[in-house]
C-alpha positions as CSV (number, residue, x, y, z in Angstrom):
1,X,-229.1,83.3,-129.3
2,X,-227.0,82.0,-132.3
3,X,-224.6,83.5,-134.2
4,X,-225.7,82.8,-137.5
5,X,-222.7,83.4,-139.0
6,X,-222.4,84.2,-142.5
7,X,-220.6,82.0,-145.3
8,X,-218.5,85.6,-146.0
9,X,-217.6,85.7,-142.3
10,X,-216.7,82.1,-142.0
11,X,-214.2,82.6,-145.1
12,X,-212.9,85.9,-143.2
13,X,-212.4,84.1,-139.8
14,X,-210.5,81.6,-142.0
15,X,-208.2,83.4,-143.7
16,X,-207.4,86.0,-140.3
17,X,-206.6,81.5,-139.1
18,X,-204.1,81.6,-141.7
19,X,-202.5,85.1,-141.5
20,X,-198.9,84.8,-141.2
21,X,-198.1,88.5,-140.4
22,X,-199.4,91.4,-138.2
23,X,-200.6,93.5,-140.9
24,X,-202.5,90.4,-142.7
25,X,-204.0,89.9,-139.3
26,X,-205.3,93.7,-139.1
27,X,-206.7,93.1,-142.4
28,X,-208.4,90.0,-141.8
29,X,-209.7,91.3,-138.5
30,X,-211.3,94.4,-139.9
31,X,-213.0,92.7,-142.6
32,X,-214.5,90.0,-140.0
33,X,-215.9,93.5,-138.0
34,X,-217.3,94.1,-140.9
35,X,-218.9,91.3,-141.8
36,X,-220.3,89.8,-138.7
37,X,-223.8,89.9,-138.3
38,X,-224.7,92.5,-135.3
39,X,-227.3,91.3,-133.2
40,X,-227.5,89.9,-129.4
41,X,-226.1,86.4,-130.2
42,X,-222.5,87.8,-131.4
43,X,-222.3,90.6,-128.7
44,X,-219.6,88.1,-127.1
45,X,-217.6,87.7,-130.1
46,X,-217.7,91.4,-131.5
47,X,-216.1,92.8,-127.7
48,X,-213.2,89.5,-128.8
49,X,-212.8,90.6,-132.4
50,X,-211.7,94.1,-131.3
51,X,-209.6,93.2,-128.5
52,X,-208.0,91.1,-131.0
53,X,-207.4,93.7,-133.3
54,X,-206.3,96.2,-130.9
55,X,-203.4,94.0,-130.0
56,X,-202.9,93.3,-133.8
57,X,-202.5,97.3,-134.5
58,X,-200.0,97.4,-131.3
59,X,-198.4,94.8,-132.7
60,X,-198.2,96.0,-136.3
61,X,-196.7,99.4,-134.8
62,X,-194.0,97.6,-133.0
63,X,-193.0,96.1,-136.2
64,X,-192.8,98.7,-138.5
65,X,-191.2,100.6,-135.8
66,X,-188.4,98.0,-135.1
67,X,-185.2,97.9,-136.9
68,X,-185.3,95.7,-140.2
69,X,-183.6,92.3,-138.9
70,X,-182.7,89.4,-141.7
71,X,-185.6,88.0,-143.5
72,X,-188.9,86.5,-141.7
73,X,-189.6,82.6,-142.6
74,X,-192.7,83.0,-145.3
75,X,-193.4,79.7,-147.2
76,X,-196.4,80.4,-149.7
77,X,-199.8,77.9,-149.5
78,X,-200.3,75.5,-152.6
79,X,-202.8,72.9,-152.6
80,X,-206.3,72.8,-150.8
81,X,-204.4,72.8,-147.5
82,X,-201.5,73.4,-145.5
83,X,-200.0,70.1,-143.0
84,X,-197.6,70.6,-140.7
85,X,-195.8,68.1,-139.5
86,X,-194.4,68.3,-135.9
87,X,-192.5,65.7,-133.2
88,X,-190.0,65.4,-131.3
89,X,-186.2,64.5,-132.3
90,X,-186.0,61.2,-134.2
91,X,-189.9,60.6,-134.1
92,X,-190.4,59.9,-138.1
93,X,-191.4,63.0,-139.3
94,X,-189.1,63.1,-142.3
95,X,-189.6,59.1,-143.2
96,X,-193.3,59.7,-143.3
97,X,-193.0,62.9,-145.3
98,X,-190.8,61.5,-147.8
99,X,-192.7,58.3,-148.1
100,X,-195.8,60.7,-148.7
101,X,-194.5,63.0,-151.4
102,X,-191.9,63.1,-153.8
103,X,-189.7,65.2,-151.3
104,X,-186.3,63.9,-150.4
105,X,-185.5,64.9,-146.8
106,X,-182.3,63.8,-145.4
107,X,-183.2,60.7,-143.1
108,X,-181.2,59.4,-140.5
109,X,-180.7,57.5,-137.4
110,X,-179.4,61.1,-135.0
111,X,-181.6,63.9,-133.5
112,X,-182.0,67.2,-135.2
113,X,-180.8,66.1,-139.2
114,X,-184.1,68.5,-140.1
115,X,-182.9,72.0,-139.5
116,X,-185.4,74.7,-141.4
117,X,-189.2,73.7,-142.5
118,X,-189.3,71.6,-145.8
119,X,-192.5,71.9,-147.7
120,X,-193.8,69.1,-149.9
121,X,-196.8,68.7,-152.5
122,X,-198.9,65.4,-151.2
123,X,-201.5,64.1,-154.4
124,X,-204.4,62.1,-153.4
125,X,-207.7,61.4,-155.2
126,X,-206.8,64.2,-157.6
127,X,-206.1,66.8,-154.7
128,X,-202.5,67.9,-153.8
129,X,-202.2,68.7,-149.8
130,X,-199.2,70.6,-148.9
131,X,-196.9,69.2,-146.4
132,X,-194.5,71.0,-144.0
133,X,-191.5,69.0,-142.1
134,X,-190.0,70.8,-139.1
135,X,-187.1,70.3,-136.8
136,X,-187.5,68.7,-133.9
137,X,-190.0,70.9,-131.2
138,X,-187.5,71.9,-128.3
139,X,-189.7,73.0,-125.4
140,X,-187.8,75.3,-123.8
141,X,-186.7,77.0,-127.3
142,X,-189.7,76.9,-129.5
143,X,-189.5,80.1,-132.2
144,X,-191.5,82.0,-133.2
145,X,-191.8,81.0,-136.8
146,X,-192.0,77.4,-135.5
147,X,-195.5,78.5,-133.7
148,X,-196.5,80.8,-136.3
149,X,-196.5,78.1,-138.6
150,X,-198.1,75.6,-136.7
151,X,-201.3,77.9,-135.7
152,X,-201.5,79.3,-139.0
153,X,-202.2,74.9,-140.0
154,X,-204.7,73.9,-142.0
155,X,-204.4,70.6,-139.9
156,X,-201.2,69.1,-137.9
157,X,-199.4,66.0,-137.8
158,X,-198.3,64.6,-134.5
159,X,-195.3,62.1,-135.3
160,X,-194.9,59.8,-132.7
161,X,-192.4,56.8,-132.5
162,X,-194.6,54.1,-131.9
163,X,-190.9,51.9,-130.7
164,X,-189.6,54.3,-128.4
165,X,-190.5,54.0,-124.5
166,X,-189.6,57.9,-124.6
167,X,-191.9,58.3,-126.8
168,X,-195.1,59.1,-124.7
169,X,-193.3,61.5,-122.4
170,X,-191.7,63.5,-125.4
171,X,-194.7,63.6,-127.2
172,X,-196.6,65.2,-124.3
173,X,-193.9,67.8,-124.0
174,X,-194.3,69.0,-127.4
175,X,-198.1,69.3,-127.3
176,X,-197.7,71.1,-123.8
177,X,-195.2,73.3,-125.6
178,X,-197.9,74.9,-127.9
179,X,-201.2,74.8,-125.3
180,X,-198.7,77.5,-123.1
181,X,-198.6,79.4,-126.1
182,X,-202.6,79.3,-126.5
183,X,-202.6,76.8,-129.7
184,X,-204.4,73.4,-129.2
185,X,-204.0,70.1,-131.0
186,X,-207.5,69.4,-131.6
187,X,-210.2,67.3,-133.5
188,X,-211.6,71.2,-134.8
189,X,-210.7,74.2,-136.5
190,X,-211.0,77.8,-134.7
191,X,-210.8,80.1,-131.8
192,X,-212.0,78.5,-128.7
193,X,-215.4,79.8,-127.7
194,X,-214.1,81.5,-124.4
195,X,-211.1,82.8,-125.6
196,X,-210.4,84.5,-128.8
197,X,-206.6,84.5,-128.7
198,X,-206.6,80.2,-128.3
199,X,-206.3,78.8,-131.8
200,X,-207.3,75.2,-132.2
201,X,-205.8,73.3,-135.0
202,X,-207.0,69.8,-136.3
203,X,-204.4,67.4,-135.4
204,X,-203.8,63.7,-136.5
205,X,-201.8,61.1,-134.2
206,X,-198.7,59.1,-136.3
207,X,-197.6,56.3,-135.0
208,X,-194.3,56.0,-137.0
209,X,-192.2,52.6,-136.5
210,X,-195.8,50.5,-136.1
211,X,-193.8,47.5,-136.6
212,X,-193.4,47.5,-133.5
213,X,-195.4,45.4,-131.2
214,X,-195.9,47.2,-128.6
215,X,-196.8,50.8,-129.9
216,X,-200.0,50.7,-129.2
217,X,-199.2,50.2,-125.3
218,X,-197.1,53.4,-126.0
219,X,-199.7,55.3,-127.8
220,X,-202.1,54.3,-124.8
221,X,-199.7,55.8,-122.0
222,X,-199.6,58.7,-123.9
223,X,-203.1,59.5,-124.6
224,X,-203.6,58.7,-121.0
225,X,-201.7,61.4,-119.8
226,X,-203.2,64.5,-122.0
227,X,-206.5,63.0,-122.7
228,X,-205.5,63.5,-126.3
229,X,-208.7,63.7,-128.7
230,X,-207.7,63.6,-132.3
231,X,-207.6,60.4,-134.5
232,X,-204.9,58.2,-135.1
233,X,-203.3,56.3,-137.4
234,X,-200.2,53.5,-137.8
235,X,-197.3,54.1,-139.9
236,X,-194.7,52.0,-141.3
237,X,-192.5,53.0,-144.3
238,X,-192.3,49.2,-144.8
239,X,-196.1,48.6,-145.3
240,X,-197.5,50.3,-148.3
241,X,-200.8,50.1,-147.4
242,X,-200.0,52.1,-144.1
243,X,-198.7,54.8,-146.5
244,X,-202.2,54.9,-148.5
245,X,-204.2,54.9,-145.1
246,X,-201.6,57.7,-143.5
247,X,-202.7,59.9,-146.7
248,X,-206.2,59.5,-146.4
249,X,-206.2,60.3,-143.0
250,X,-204.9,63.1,-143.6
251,X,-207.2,64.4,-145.9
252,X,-209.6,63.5,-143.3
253,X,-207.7,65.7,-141.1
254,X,-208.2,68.8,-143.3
255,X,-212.1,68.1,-143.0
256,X,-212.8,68.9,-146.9
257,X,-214.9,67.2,-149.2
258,X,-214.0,67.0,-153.2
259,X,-216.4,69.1,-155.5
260,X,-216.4,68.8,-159.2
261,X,-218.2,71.9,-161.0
262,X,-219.3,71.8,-164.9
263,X,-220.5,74.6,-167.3
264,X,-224.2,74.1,-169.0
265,X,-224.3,71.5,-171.6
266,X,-220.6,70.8,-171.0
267,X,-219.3,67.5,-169.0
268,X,-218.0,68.0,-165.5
269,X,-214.0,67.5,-165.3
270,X,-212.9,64.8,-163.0
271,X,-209.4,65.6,-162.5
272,X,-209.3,68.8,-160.8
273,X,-212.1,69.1,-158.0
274,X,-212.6,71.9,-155.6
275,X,-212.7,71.7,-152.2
276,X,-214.8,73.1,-149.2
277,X,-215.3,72.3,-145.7
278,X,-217.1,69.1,-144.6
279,X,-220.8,70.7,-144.1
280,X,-220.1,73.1,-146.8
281,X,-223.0,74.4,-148.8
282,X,-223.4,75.6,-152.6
283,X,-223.2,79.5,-151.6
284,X,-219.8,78.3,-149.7
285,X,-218.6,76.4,-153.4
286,X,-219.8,79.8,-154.4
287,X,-217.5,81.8,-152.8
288,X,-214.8,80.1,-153.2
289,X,-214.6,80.9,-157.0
290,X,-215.5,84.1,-156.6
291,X,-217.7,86.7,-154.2
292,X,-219.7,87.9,-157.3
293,X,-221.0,84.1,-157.8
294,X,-221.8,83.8,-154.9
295,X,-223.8,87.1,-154.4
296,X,-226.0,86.9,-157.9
297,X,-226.1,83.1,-156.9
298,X,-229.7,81.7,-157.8
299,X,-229.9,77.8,-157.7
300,X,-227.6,75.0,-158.7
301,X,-228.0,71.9,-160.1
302,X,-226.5,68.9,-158.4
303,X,-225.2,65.1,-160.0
304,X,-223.7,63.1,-157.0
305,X,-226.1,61.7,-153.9
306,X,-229.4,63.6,-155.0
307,X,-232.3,61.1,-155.9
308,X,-232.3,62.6,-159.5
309,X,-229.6,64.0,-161.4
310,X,-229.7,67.6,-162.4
311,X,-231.8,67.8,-159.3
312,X,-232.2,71.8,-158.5
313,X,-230.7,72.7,-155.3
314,X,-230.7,76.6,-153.6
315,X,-227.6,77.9,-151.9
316,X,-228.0,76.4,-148.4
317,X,-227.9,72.8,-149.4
318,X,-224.9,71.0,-148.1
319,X,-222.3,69.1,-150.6
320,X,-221.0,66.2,-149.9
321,X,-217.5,64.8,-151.3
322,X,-217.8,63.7,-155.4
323,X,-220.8,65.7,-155.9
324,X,-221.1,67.7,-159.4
325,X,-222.7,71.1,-159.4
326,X,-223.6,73.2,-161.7
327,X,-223.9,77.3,-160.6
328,X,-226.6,79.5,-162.1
């Protein structure tokens, strides 16, 4: 039976994705109880909701019962998503964020210059993405903010040095590092089906150094050797159009599509869309400005791919990117 999942439930399970503490968690968690629809199809998923928030109240109690020790690592969301950027030392990942936004981390030719996550604001097509460098991923020391981070993702970047012969092995290290600790570099968003506690986290493959000739050899070993699913793309700081194509892909990453919306009898703005999930509907728009809308929500009308403009659409009908709407 299917789940049917409601718009409101989908926005819950989101946001308990993106919850960076244990008490956020609880909250999130409780809400999606609340929320999901009860019938035979989401038996399954009910009995993994409150596992999961069993273990978020034991680990909320920990917390507030353990001493206060030094500040945790909290770096607010701006934009219409959150990028991290991950690799191991030396594999581009603070080249291709600088050459991205207008961030200047330091750059250089030795391991570990990148110390403590650097966020960055990323514009493209009038939407600003927020990215996240990181020091290099150690294995055998990952932290906890480090993993935090990177399953609380909108989307990940994978650097990769497409001119190092180490590169393959490293690089399989690192996304091993994060599948032991039940997060997945993936081509989706979301818990895995038969196991609550695995997060999977859109992921995009960055060749950095493409100059080289052979990085696609390297890139082939590596893929080889993890079966590695999500898209790809070639870097080189050198070759602006690589930088324009790294951004889009990006974007592509994140799995949003741009929305404009305009008031009755008013012309839409064009410089400051919204953004949903590809598949999205207009109750989804909806609810992304605000729960009222979207619950005294009648129809919309819609200027984009419709046959006729100002075409009236209901709730379910799915956007795609530079369409217009109009709520009533």
């Amino acid at each position: 039976m299917p789940a049917n999942l409601t718009p409101m439930y989908r926005k819950a399970e989101r946001d308990f994705r993106r919850a960076q503490t244990p008490a956020e968690r609880v909250e999130c968690l409780q809400r999606m109880l609340q929320l999901i629809p009860r019938h035979k199809g989401t038996d399954k998923l009910q009995a993994a909701i409150k596992s999961s928030l069993s273990e978020a109240r034991a680990e909320l109690q920990r917390t507030q019962n353990a001493p206060k020790a030094g500040s945790v690592l909290r770096i607010a969301r701006h934009g219409c998503g959150r990028v991290v950027v991950v690799g191991a030392a030396n594999a581009g990942k603070s080249q291709l964020v600088a050459a991205l936004t207008n961030a200047a981390p330091e750059v250089a030719p030795f391991p570990f210059t990148t110390r403590e996550p650097l966020p960055a604001m990323m514009p493209w097509e009038g939407t600003q993405i927020q990215l996240i460098d990181t020091p290099p991923v150690v294995p055998d020391a990952l932290p906890p903010w480090m993993l935090n981070l990177v399953r609380t993702a909108d989307a990940l970047v994978l650097a990769f040095d497409g001119a190092d012969d180490d590169a393959p092995a490293q690089s399989c290290d690192v996304v091993r590092a994060f599948a032991e600790r039940r997060t997945r570099f993936s081509s989706r968003a979301g818990f895995d089906p038969e196991d609550f506690g695995v997060a999977h986290v859109p992921a995009l493959l960055a060749v950095t150094r493409a100059n080289d000739p052979d990085w696609n050899l390297r890139v082939e070993l590596f893929r080889e050797e993890l079966r590695f699913p999500p898209a790809q793309v070639a870097f080189d700081v050198g070759q602006p159009d690589t930088v324009s194509a790294t951004a889009a892909a990006i974007f592509d990453t994140l799995q949003l599509v741009r929305v404009f919306t305009k008031r009755p009898g008013e012309a839409a703005d064009l410089t400051s869309p919204l953004t949903i999930g590809v598949g999205g509907t207009v109750e989804d728009l909806a609810l992304q400005i605000h729960e009222d809308l979207a619950r005294d929500l009648r129809h919309a009308r819609l200027w984009g791919r419709s046959d006729h403009d100002g075409q009236v659409v209901g709730r379910d009908y799915v956007l795609h990117d530079g369409d217009i709407v109009e709520l009533h």
